[in-house]
Structures are given as structure tokens and as C-alpha cells.
C-alpha positions as CSV (number, residue, x, y, z in Angstrom):
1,X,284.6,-85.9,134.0
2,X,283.8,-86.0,130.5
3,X,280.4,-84.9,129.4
4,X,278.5,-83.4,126.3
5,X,277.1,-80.0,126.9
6,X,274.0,-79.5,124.2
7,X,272.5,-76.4,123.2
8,X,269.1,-74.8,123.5
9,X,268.1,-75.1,120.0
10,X,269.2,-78.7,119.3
11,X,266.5,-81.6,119.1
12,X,267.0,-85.2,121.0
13,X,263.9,-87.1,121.4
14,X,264.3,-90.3,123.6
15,X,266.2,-89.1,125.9
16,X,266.7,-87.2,129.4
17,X,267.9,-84.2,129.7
18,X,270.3,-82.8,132.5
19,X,269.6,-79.4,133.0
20,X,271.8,-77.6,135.3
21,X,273.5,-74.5,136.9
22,X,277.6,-74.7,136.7
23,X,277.5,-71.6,139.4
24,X,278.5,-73.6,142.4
25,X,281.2,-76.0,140.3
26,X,281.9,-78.5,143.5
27,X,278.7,-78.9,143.9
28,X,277.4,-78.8,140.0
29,X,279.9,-81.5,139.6
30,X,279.2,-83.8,142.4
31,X,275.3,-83.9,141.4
32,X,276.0,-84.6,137.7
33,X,278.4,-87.2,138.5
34,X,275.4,-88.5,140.4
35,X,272.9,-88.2,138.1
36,X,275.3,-89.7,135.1
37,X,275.9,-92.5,137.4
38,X,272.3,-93.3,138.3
39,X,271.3,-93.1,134.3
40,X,274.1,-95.3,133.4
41,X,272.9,-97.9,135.9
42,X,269.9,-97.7,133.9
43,X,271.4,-97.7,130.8
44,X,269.0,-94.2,130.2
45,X,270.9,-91.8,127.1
46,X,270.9,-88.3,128.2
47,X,272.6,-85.1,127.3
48,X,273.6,-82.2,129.6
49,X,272.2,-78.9,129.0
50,X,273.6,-75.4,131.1
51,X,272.7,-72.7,132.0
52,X,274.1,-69.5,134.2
53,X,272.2,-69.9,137.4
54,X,269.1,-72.1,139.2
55,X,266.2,-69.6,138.5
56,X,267.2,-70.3,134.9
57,X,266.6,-74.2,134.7
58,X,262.7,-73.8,134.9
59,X,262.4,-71.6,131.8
60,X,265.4,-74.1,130.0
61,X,263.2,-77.1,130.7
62,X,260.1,-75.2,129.3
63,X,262.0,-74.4,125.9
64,X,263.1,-78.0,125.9
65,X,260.2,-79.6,126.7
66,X,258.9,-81.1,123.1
67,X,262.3,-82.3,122.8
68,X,263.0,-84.8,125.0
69,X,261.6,-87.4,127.4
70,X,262.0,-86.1,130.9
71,X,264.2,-83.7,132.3
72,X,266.5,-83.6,136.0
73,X,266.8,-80.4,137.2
74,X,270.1,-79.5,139.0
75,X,270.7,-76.3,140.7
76,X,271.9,-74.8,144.1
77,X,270.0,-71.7,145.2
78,X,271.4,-70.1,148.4
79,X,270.0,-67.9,150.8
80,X,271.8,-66.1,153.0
81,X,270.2,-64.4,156.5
């Protein structure tokens, strides 16, 4: 799957950005793909930004937040009992 991976401090107005966790990699890839798909469909630009884990994406999306439209948050947290 090919995909651009941006970084924290770069700026992209007009479009959605993909934050996600890469800690579960089956998973992290079969959301993206979805996501990517579902964008496309709606010809919606959008860059992919990652972090280490889930409880990351919220503070990600708050540092990113003047910099682009809207945001889809993807991230696996488990817990086990």
C-alpha cells in the first residue's frame, strides 16, 4: 500500500488528515485502506499522519488542528481482563 506519512510540524490546509496508531499493523492497515478507499470515492485529498499508540491520536489532532479540515482518527486500544 502506498501512502504518504506527514509530519507534525508540516502545514496542509484543505484537506483531511488520517491520524493513526501503526501498533496493531493488520489492523492499522486494514482501516487505512478503508479510510483511503472511502476518501477516494469522494475524491477528498488527505495525508496520513502516525503516531506510536491510540492515547496519542487525541493530543496529534489537537496540535494539528489549525492545519487542516477535519481529521479520522484510527486507533486500536485493547483491554485485556
Amino acid at each position: 500500500m502506498k501512502k504518504m506519512v506527514k509530519s507534525l510540524n508540516q502545514k496542509s490546509k484543505g484537506k483531511i488528515a488520517i491520524v493513526a496508531s501503526p501498533y496493531y499493523k493488520l489492523i492499522y492497515e486494514n482501516l487505512l485502506q478503508g479510510a483511503l478507499e472511502e476518501l477516494s470515492t469522494h475524491n477528498i485529498d488527505s495525508d496520513i499522519v502516525n503516531v506510536s499508540g491510540a492515547l496519542e491520536i487525541p493530543t496529534a489532532i489537537n496540535l494539528l488542528k489549525e492545519n487542516y479540515l477535519g481529521f479520522i482518527a484510527l486507533g486500536l486500544s485493547l483491554i485485556h481482563i
